[in-house]
N, C-alpha and C positions, 0 to 999 in steps of 0.2 A: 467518612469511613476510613478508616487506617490502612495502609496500604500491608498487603502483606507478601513476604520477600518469597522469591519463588523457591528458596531451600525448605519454605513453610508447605509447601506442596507435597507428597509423598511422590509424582509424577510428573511431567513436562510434556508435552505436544505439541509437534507443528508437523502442520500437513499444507501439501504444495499442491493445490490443482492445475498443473502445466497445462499448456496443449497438445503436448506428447505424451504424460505421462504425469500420474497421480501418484505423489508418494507422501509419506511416516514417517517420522522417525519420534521416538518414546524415548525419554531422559531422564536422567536425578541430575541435579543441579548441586553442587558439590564443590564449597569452598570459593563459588564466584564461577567454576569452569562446568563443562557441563559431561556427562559423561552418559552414552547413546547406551539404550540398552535394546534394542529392537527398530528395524528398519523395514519399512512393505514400499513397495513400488510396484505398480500394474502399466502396462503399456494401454490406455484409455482410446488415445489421438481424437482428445474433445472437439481440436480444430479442422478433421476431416469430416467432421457433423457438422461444419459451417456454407451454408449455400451462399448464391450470389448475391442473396439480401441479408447478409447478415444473420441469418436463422437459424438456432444450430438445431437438428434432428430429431424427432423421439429418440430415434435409436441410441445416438447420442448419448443423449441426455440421460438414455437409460444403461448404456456403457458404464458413466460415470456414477450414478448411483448404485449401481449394482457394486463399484469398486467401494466407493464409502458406508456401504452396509458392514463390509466387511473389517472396512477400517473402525467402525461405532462401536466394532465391540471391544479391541484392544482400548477403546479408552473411556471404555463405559465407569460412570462413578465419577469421572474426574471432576473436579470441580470448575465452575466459572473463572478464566483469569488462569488456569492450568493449560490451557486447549489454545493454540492460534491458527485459525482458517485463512492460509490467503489464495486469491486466485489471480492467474496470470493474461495472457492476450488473448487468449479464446474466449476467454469469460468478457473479456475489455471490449471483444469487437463483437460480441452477440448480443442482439437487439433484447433479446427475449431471455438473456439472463438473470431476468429476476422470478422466472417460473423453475431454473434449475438451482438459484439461491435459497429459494420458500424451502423446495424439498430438499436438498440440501440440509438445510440446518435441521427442518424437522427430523431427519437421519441422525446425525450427528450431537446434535443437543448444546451444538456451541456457532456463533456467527462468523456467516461468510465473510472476508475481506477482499474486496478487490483492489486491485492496487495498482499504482499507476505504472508504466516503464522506467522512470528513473528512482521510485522505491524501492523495485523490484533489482533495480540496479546496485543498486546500496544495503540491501539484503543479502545479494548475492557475494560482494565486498566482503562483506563482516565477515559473513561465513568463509568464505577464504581464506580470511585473515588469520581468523582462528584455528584455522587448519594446516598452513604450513608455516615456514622457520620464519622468527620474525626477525627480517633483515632490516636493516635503514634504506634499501634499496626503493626507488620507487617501480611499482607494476603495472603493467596492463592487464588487464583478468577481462577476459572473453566469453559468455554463455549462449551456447546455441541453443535453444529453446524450440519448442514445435511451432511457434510462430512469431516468436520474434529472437534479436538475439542483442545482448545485453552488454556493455562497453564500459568498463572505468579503470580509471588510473589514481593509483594511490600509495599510500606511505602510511610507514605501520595500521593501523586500523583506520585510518582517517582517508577519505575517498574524495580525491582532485577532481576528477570530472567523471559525472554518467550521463550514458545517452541509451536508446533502446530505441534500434530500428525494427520495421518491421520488413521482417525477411524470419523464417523460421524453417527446419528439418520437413515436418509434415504441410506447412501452407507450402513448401517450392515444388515436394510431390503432390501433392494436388496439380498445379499449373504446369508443372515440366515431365512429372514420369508418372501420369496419372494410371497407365496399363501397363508398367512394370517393363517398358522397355526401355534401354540405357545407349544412347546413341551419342557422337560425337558432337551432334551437333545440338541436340536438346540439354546435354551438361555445360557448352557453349552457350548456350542461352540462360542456364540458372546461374550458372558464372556471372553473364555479364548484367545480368539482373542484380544479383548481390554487390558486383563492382557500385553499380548505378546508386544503392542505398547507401553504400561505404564510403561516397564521395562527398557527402552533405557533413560529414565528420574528420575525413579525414583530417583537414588541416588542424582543429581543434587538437587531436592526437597528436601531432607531430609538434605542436607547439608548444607540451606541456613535455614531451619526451618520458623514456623511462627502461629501465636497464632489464625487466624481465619480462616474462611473459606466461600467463598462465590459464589454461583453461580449464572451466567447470561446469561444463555435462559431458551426457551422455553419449553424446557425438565423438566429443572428445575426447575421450576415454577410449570409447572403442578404438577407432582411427589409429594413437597410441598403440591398444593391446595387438592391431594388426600390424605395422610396422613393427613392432619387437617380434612376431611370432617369424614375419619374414626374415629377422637379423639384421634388418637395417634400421635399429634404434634399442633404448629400454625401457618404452614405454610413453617417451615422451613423442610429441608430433614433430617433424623435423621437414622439407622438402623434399630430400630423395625419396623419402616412403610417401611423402602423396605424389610426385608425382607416379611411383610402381605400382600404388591403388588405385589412379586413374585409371592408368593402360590393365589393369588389371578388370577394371568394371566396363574397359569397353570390349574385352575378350569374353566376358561372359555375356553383356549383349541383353538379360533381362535379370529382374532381381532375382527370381526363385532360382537363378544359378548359381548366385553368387555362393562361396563355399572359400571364407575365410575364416581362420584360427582368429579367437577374437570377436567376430562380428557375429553373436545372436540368431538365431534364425527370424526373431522379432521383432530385429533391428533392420532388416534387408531390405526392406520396403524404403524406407526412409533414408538410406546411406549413402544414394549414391547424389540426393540432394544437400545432405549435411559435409558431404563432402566438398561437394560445390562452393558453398558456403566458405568454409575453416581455408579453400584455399583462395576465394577471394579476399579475406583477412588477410593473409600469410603475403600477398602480393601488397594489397594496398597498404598495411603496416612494415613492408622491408624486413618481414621475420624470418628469423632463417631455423630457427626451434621453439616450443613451444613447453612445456612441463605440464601435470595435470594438478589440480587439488580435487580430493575428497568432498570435502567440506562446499557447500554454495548455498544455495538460497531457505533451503530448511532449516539447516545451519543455523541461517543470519535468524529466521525468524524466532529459533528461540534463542541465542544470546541477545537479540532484541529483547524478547517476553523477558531475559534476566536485568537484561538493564532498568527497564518500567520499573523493577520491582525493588530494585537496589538505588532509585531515587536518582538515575543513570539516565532518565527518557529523553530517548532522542526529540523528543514529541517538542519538548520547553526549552530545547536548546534551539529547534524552529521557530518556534514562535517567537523569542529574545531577537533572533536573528531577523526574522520576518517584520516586526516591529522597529527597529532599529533601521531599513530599510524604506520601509516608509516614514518615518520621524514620527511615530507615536508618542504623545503627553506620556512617559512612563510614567509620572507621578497620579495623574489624572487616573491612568487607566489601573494601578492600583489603589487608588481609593471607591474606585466602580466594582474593581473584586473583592476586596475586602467589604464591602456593604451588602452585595451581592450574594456574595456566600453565607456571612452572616444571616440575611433573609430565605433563602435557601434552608437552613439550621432552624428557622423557626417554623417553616410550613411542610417540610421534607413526607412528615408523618399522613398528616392530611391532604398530601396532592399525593402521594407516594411516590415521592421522587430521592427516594431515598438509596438508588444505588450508586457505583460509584464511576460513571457513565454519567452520571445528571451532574454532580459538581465538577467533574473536568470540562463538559461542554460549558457548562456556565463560567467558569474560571476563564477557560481558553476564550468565549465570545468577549468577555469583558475585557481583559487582555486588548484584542483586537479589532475591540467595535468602532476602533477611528480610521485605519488604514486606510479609508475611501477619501480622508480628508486632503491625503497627500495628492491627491485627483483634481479635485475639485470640491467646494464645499456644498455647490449644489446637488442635491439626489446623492451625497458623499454614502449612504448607509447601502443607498446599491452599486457603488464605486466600489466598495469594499467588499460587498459581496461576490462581487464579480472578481476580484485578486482572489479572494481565499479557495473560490472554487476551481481555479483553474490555474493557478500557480503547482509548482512540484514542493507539495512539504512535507519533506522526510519526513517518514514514521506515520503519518496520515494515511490511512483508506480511504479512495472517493467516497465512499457514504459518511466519512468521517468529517470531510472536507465540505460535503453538500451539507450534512446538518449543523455545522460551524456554519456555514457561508450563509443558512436560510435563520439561526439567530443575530446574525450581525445584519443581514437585510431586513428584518420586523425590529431593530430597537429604535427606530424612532416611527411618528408617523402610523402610515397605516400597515397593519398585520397581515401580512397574504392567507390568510385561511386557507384557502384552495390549496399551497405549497405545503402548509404543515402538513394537511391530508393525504398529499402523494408518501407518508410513512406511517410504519405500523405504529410508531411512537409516537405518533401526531399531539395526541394531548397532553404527553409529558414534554416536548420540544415548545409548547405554547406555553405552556405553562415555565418554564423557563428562561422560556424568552420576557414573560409578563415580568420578570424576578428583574431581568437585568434592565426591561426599561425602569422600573422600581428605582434600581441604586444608580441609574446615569440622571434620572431626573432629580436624587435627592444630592448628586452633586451635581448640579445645573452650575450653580454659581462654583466656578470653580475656585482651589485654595485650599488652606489647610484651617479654613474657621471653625472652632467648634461645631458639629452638629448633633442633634438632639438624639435622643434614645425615643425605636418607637416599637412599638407592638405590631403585631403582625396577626392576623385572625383570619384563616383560608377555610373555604368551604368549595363543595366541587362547581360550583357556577359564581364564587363571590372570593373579594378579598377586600379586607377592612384595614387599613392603615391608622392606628392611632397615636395622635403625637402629642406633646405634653401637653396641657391646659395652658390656650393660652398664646401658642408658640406660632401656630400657623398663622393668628391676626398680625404678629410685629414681623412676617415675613410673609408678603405679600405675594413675592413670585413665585416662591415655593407654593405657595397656595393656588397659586393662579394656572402654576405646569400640571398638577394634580387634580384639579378640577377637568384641564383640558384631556389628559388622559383618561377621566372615568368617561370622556365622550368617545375616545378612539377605542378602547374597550368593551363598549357597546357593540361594537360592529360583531367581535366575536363571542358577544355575549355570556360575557363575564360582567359580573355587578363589582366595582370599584368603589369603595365605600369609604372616607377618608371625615377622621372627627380629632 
C-alpha cells in the first residue's frame, strides 16, 4: 500500500491522554511544518481514579470518556493514519486499561497507543524543539506530568538522553495533600520524595551537561505566569519566585485559599505538589532559571505522524539501530523481507491482510527475527522476543512492541496460539506470522543462490505452496524444512499444502 504523505490529509490529530489532563490539538500540515488550527484540554486527573491495586475507577474512566465524546466530534470523518491516540502513565500503571482502551477507541474511531516513558520522553523533545529558537545549544527539557515527569537533554532536534520517573502533579496529591491541606511539613515530604526519584538520574544529567533549560507543562507554565504576576520574573521559573510561592502556599495553609494571578482555580489542587516537584529539579539540577516552551508532547505526536509519512519514520531508523546492536545477518534478514512481503503480495486479498499495519509488522519481524541469536542460539526466537518487548524503541507503542515481539517468538518451532488469542487481531498476526516462517524457511540455506519462483494459494484454514516441477526432488532440505512445518502448522490447524 503506498504511503500517503500527511499534506495528503485535509486534517492532522493528536490527542494526549495525560494523567492530569486530556488534550487536542487539530492541524494542516503545511510545507513539512505544521500549523495548529484548534486546541481542547479538559482537566480529567485519570491518575486520581487509580486505587492501591492499580484499578483506575468507573468514575474515572467515565471522566475520561465523557472528555473524548467530546473530542470524537472535532475529528469526526478523519481518516485512518490522520488521527494519533497516545496514552501516558495512568494508562501504563492501570491493570485494567484495556476495558477504558476497548471504549475508548469505540468513541473515537481511531486506536489507542500507549507508550512507554522514554517515548513519551522523545515526543515531548520534538515537540519542543519545534517550538522554540533553534540554537546549537544543548537543553534539558523538563515535563511534569500527572504522574510521571519526563527528562531529556538534547541538541537541535536530536535527543541525548531520556528518562521518565515516576513522580507526577496529581499521584504526589494523592500521597501528600490528599485533603487539601498545605503544611510545612507534608511539602517536606513531597520534596524529599521527588529528591529520592531525581537521584537514580541525576549523575547521568550532570554528565552529559547542557547550557539551557526548558520546561513543558502545565505546571510549568503556571509557576512562570505566577512569578511574573508577582514581578519577580517574565514568565520564566527562576528561584526567588519559587521560593515567594512556597511561603506563599504555606500562608494560605489549604488549597481552596490559594488566590494567585496565574494559577487556575483548577489548577489549586494539584500546585502545591507540582511545586514540590519543579523545585526538587531546580535543587538537584544546580538551576538557577528555567524558560517555558509551548510546544510538548502533542506537538511531538504529530511532527511524528509527519515524519512516518514523509518516509522520516523514526520507527526504521530504530530498528537499523536496534539490529546493528545485536549484529543481525543484515543481508540474511533482507532476503527474509523481501520474500516475505513478496508472499504477503500474493495472499493479502484472501487472508485480508491487506492493510498497511500487516506489511510493516511483517517487514519489521523479518527485519528482526534474529536478535535473540546475539543471546544465545538456543530458544534464540524467545531471546528475541524477550529484547523486542521490553527494550525502549522509539516510535513504538507497547502493543506495537508486544505484537512485533509475539511474531518474532512464533517464527520458528512451535506457535503460541494461546498468545495470538490475547489480541483482537489474533488471526491476522497468525497469519503473518505463518508468512514470515514461509520466507526464513525458504532461505534456510543461507546465500545469494538463486531461488525458484513459487505460487502461493491461501485459503481461510489452508495454504498451498507450489514450486516448479521438479525442484523440490533436487533440493532435498528445502523439502524436508517444508514437510516438517506442515506438521507444526497442524497444531494451529492450518492445512500446509506444498507440491
Amino acid at each position: 500500500m503506498p504511503h500517503k504523505t500527511a499534506e495528503s490529509f485535509p486534517l492532522i490529530a493528536a490527542i494526549d491522554l495525560g494523567s492530569n489532563s486530556f488534550h487536542m490539538v487539530l492541524a494542516k500540515a503545511d510545507h513539512g511544518e505544521i500549523r495548529i488550527l484548534e486546541r481542547l484540554g479538559e482537566k480529567v486527573q485519570l491518575a486520581a481514579g487509580l486505587d492501591e491495586n492499580h484499578q483506575l475507577s468507573e468514575e474515572a474512566i467515565n471522566r475520561g470518556l465523557d472528555c473524548l465524546r467530546r473530542f470524537a466530534q472535532m475529528i469526526a470523518g478523519l481518516p485512518e493514519g490522520a488521527v494519533r491516540v497516545v496514552a501516558t502513565n495512568a494508562l501504563r500503571e492501570a491493570r485494567n486499561r484495556a476495558v477504558f482502551i476497548r471504549r475508548a477507541e469505540e468513541i473515537l474511531g481511531h486506536q489507542v497507543e500507549v507508550i512507554s516513558g522514554r517515548e513519551e520522553a522523545r515526543l515531548i523533545y520534538l515537540g519542543v524543539s519545534h517550538s522554540i529558537a533553534d540554537t546549537p545549544n544543548k537543553r534539558l527539557v523538563a515535563d511534569i506530568g500527572g504522574g510521571s515527569t519526563e527528562f531529556i537533554i538534547g541538541q537541535f532536534f536530536e535527543p541525548l538522553l531520556r528518562e521518565s520517573l515516576q513522580m507526577g502533579c496529581v499521584s504526589y496529591t494523592q500521597r501528600f495533600f490528599k485533603d487539601g491541606k498545605i503544611t510545612a511539613a507534608r511539602y517536606a515530604q513531597a520534596y524529599t520524595a521527588a529528591r529520592l526519584e531525581l537521584m537514580g538520574i541525576e549523575n547521568a544529567l550532570r554528565r552529559i551537561t547542557w547550557e539551557e533549560a526548558v520546561g513543558a507543562s502545565g505546571t510549568i507554565k503556571a509557576v512562570g505566569l505566577a512569578i511574573k504576576a508577582a514581578g519577580l520574573g517574565n514568565g520564566e521559573v527562576n528561584t526567588q519566585g519559587l521560593a515567594w510561592l512556597k511561603r506563599k502556599l504555606f500562608k494560605a495553609g489549604d488549597v481552596e485559599k490559594i488566590d494567585l494571578d496565574g494559577i487556575k482555580p483548577d489548577r489549586r489542587t494539584i500546585f502545591p505538589s507540582g511545586l514540590a516537584i519543579l523545585e526538587a529539579i531546580f535543587d538537584a539540577c544546580d538551576l538557577e532559571h528555567m524558560s517555558h516552551s509551548e510546544g510538548a508532547l502533542r506537538e511531538g505526536v504529530l511532527y511524528d505522524l509527519l515524519g512516518r509519512y514523509q518516509h522520516e519514520d523514526v520507527r526504521e531508523r530504530t530498528l537499523t539501530s536496534f539490529m546493528e546492536r545485536y549484529h543481525v545477518d543484515q543481508y540474511q534478514a533482507a532476503r527474509v523481507e523481501a520474500k516475505a512481503l513478496s508472499a504477503l503480495n500474493k495472499v493479502a486479498k484472501d487472508w485480508e491482510l491487506e492493510e498497511e499495519w500487516h506489511s510493516d509488522m511483517l517487514r519489521w519481524a523479518a527485519r528482526v527475527h534474529e536478535v535473540g541469536l546475539d543471546i544465545a542460539h538456543y530458544h534464540y526466537h524467545k531471546h528475541g522476543a524477550y529484547l523486542i518487548e521490553h527494550s525502549d524503541l522509539a516510535g513504538f507503542s507497547r502493543r506495537d512492541q508486544e505484537m512485533l515481539a509475539l511474531l518474532v517468538r512464533g517464527h520458528r518451532r512451535n506457535i503460541p496460539k494461546d498468545k495470538f488469542s490475547d489480541f483482537d487481531e489474533g488471526t491476522q498476526l497468525i497469519r503473518l506470522c505463518v508468512l514470515l516462517r514461509f520466507a526464513i524457511l525458504f532461505h534456510h540455506i543461507r546465500g545469494n543462490q538463486e531461488m525458484p519462483e513459487v505460487q502461493l494459494k491461501a485459503s481461510e484454514s489452508s495454504l498451498e505452496i507450489i514450486f516448479p516441477k521438479g525442484w523440490l526432488e533436487q533440493n532435498p532440505l528445502t523439502q524436508a524444512d517444508f514437510e516438517a512445518e506442515a506438521e507444526w502448522l497442524k497444531r494451529i490447524n492450518l492445512d500446509l499444502r506444498i507440491s
